[in-house]
N, C-alpha and C positions, 0 to 999 in steps of 0.2 A: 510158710517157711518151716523146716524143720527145728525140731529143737534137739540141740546135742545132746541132750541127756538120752535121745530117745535113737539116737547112731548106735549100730552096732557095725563089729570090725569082726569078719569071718572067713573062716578057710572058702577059698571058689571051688565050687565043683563041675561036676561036668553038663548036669540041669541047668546051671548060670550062664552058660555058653552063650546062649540065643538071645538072652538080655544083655550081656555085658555088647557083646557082637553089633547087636543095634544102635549100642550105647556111641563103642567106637566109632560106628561108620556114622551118624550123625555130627559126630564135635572133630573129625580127623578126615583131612583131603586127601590122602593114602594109607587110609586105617590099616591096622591087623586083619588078618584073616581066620577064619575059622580053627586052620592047622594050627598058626600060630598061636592059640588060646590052647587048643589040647594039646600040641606038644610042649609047651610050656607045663603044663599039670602032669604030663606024662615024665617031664623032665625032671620033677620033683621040683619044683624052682618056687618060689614062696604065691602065690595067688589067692588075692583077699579082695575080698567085697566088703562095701561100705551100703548099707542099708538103715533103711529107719521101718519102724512094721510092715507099712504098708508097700515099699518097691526098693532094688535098687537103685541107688546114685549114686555108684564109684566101683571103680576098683584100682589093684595096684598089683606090678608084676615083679616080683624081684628077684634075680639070677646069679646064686650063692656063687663065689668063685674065689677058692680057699679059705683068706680069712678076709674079702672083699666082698658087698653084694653091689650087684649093678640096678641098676632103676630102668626094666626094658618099656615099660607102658604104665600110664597114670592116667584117671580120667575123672570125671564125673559130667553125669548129667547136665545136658545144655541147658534143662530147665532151672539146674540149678545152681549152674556157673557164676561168679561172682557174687558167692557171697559167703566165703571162708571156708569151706567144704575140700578145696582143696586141697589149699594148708592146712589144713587140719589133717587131711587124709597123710600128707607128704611128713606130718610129724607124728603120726602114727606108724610108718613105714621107718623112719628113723627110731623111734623107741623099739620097735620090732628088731630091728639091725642092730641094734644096742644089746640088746637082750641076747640076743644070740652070740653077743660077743664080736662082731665084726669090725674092722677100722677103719675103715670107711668105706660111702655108697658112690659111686662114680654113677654119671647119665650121658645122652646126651640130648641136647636141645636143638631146634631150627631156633638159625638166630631172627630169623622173623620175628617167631612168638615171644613176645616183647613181653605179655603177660606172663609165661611163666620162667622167661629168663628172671622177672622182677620178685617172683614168688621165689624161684631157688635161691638166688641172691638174699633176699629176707632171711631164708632160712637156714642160711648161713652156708650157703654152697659157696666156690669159687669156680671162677676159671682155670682149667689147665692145660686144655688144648684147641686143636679145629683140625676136622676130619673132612675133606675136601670132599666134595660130588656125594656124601652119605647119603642124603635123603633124595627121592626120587620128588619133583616137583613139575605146577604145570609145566614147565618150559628146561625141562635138563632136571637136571641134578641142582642141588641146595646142599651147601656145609651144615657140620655137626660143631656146635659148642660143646666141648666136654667139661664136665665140670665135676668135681668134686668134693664130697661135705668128710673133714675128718671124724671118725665117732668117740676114740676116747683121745 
């Protein structure tokens, strides 16, 4: 197990691509793509990695949008899913948003994932919409839970 003190939270660059990328396509059944990772860094859009010295375990994608950031991708390591690395990653992302002064971070979620509906919900997100057919799934399309965390 990792120990927090030894997490670091870093700008992503474009050498983290091929590890974050692997990262995705392991813990996500319609991951992101390659573009999607450089155009995001090419966008200027917030891209951080979650490592401890010896590999990544995380990263987070956030999509400044006036005085709003959106939450596009969140992950971490399958190895080392469930065991706070998450939340931890997701209230990092939040202190980040804060710092920058933004008022809140909107997402969205498949209401499938029960896990990280339960993680947003903890961390104080809410419900505020549903975006029908969003997500491409085995069999059609899957709704968006939108949700939103206020920051001040």
């Amino acid at each position: 197990m990792i120990g927090e003190a030894s997490l670091l939270l870093r700008d992503m660059t474009l050498a983290d691509i091929d590890v974050v990328l692997s990262i995705e396509q392991q813990i996500h059944a319609h991951p992101w793509t390659r573009g999607n990772f450089t155009d995001s860094l090419a966008s200027g859009h917030i891209c951080n990695i979650y490592e401890d010295p010896n590999e990544i375990v995380g990263y987070a994608v956030l999509m400044p949008v006036v005085d709003e950031v959106h939450l596009l991708d969140i992950g971490i390591k399958k190895d080392f899913q469930r065991s706070g690395l998450g939340k931890k990653l997701l209230g990092e992302m939040l202190a980040l948003a804060r710092a920058h002064k933004y008022t809140r971070m909107i997402l969205e979620v498949r209401p499938s994932n029960l896990a990280a509906l339960a993680m947003y919900h903890a961390a104080g997100f809410r419900e505020i919409g549903l975006r029908r057919g969003y997500y491409p799934a085995q069999h059609g399309r899957e709704d968006a839970v939108v949700m939103e965390h206020k920051l001040q």
